[in-house]
C-alpha positions, 0 to 999 in steps of 0.5 A: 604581225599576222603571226603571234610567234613572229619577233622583229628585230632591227639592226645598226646597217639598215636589216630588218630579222623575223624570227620565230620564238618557238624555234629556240634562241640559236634559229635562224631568221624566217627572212631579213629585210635591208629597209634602209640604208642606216640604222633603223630605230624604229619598227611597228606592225600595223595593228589591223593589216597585219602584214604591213610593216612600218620602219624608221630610220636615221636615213632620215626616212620612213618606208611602209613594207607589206610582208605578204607572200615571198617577195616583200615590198616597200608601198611607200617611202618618205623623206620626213625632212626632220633630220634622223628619226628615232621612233614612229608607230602606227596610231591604233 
């Protein structure tokens, strides 16, 4: 991420949770994201554009997000037409 201090997590429904490690482990998430409608397995950051988002999904998808600003948006959304996904990474 653009941020050194963010950490991402995903969870079982499809969210996404940015969090701030300098706030302590009971803080709340700085946003969430519902990126998909299963469970995301995968998630990465781009390692130049740092406010693009890349997550996997046993939807069987893959979408990349730009997190810039309040409003988050998916740029592009795949079918990968290879069943549930488990993993998937921006190639440096």
């Amino acid at each position: 991420p653009s941020e050194p201090t963010l950490m991402t997590l995903s969870d079982e429904d499809g969210r996404v949770f940015a969090f701030d490690t300098r706030m302590g482990s009971h803080s709340a998430p700085r946003w969430t994201l519902q990126a998909h409608s299963k469970s995301v397995t995968a998630i990465d950051w781009n390692p130049v554009l740092g406010n693009c988002l890349l997550t996997i999904s046993a939807d069987k998808s893959m979408k990349i997000w730009n997190t810039l600003g309040d409003e988050m948006s998916c740029i592009l959304s795949r079918d990968l037409g290879i069943g549930k996904a488990f993993t998937g990474s921006f190639c440096p």
